[in-house]
C-alpha positions in Angstrom: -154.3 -95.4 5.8 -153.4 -94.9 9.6 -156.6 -96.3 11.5 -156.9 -92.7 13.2 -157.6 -90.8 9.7 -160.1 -93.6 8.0 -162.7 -95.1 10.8 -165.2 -96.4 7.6 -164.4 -99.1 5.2 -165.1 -98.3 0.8 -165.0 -101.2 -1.1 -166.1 -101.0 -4.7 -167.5 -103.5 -7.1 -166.7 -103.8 -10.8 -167.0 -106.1 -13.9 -168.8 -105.7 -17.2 -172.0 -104.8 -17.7 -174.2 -108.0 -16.7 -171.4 -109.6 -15.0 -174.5 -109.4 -11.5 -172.5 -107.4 -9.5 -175.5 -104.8 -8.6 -177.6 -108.5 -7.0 -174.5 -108.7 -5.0 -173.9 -105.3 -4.0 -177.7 -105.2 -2.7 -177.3 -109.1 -1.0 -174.5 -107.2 1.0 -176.2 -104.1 1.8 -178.6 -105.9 3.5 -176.6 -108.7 5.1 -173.9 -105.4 6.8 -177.1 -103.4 7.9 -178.5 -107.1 9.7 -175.2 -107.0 11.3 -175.5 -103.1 12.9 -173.5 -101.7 10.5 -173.8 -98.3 8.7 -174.0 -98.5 5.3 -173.7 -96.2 2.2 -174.7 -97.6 -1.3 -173.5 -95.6 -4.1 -172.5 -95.7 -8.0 -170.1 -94.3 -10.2 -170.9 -92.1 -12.6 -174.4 -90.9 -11.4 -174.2 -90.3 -7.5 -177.0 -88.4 -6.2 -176.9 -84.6 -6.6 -175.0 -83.4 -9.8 -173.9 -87.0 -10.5 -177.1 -87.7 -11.7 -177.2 -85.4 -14.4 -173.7 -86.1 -15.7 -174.7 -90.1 -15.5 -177.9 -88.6 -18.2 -175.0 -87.5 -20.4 -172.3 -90.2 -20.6 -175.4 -92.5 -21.1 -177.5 -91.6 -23.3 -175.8 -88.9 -25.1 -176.5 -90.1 -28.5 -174.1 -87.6 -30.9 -170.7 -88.5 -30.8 -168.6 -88.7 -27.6 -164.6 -88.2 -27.7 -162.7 -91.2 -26.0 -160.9 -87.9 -24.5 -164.3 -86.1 -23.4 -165.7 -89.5 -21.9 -163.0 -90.0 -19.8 -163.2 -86.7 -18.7 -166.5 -86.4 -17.6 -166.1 -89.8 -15.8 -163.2 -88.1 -14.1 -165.6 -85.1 -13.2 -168.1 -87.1 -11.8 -166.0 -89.3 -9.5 -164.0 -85.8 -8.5 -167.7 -85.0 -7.0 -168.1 -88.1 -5.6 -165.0 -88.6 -3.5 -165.0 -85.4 -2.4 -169.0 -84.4 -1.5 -170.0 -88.1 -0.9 -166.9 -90.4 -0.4 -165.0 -89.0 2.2 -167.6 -87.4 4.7 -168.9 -91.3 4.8 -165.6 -92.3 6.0 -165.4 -90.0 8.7 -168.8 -91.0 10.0 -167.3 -94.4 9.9 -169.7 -95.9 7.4 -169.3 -99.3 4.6 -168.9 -97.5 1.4 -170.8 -100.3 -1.3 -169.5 -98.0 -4.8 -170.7 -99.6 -8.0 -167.8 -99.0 -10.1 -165.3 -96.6 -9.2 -161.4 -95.7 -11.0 -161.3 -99.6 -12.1 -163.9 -98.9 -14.6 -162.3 -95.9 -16.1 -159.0 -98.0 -16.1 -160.7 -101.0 -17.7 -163.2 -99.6 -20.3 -161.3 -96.1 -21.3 -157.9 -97.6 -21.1 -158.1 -101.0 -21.7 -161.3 -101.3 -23.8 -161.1 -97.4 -25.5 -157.2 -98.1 -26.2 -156.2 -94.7 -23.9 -152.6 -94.3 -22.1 -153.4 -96.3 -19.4 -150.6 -94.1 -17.7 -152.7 -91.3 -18.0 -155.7 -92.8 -17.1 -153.9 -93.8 -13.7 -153.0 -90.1 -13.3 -156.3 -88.4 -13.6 -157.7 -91.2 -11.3 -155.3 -90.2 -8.8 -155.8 -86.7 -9.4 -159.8 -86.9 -9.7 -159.9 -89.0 -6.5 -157.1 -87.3 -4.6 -155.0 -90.8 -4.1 -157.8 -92.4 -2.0 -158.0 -95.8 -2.8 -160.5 -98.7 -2.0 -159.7 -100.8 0.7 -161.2 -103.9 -1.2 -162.5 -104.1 -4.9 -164.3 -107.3 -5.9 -164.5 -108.0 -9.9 -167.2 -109.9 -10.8 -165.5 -111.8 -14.8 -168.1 -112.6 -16.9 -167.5 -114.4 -20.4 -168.9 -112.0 -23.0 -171.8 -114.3 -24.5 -173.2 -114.4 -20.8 -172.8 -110.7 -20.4 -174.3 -109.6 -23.7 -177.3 -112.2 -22.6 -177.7 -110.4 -19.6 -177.7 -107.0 -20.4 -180.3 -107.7 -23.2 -181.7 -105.5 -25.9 -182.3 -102.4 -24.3 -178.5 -101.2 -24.3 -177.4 -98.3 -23.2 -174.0 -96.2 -25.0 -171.7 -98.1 -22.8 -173.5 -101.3 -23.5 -173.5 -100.9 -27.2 -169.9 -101.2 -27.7 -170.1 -105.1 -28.9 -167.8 -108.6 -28.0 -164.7 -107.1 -29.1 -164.7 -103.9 -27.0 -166.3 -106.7 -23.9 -163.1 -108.9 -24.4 -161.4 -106.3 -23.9 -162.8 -104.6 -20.8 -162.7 -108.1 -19.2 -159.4 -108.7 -20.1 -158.4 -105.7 -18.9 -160.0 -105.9 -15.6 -157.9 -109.3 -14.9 -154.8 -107.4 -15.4 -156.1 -104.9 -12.6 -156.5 -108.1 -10.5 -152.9 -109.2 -11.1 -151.1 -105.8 -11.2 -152.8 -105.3 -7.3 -153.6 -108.4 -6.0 -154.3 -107.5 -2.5 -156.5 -104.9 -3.2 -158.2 -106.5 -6.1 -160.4 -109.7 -6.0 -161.8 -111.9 -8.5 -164.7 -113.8 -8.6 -166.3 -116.0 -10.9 -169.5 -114.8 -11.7 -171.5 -117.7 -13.6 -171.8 -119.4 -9.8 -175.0 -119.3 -8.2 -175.9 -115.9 -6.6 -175.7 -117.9 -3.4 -172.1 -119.3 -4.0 -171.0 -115.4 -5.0 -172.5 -113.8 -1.9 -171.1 -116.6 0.3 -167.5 -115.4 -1.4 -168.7 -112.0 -1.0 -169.3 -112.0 2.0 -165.8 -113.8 3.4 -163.5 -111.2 1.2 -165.4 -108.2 3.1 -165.1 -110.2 7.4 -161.6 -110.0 6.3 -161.4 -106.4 6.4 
């Protein structure tokens, strides 16, 4: 991006579910606004406005949901995003904080659902109009910890059991080599401390 077309900064944040990337997203919220910055905090699937309701579906829908349909309504919901949310924050020059954006759909649809990853890579492109993160932090959890974390009270997503978790995680470390500038990895059974000190250095970079 030439400096004159993006003035803000969007950096996502991704992992499994429990992995504590939501602490850290919040830690950093607060540390940017401290330091006179203008912030926007925002989530994939389920930004405000119709986001919301399509977030109702995708996660508690409890009949049966095509790997096909899913991906598509994630795709629907991030095309919103970017386009009503996303990019006027950029103009205004704001920090974008997205839990989960494209990653996700790459590492749990493709990787975890067994989809063309080609595909996948397509409709992000498409649903999202090629704009890409300036800086994506994973947060790798080991699946025992994660499953720990999230608890009983699971959600569809979070249902999906240790085999479908390997795989997301394993998936989301490819992401991390495949892109290595863009996409960061840290190790997320450190102290919440240690994570938002590493946080915290990946994002003065930019």
């Amino acid at each position: 991006m030439g400096v004159g077309m993006q003035k803000g900064l969007f950096i996502t944040f991704e992992g499994a579910d429990g992995c504590g990337k939501t602490t850290q997203i919040e830690l950093l919220n607060k540390y940017l606004l401290n330091k006179g910055y203008e912030t926007l905090l925002t989530r994939e699937p389920g930004a405000k406005g119709l986001g919301v309701k399509l977030r109702e579906i995708l996660l508690n829908y409890d009949g049966e949901v095509s790997p096909n349909c899913e991906s598509f309504l994630f795709l629907a919901d991030r095309a919103q995003h970017v386009d009503c949310i996303i990019k006027p924050a950029l103009k205004e020059g704001k920090i974008i904080l997205c839990d989960r954006h494209t990653d996700s759909t790459v590492a749990y649809q493709g990787y975890g659902r067994g989809l063309d990853l080609d595909k996948i890579h397509l409709l992000n492109n498409y649903a999202t109009s090629g704009l890409k993160p300036d800086l994506t932090i994973v947060f790798d959890v080991d699946v025992e910890t994660s499953m720990q974390r999230v608890g009983k009270e699971k959600d569809r997503m979070e249902s999906a059991g240790v085999e479908f978790f390997n795989k997301v995680r394993n998936g989301y470390l490819e992401i991390s080599k495949q892109e290595p500038n863009r996409v960061k990895v840290i190790n997320s059974s450190d102290t919440i401390e240690n994570i938002h000190k590493q946080v915290v250095e990946l994002v003065e970079k930019l």
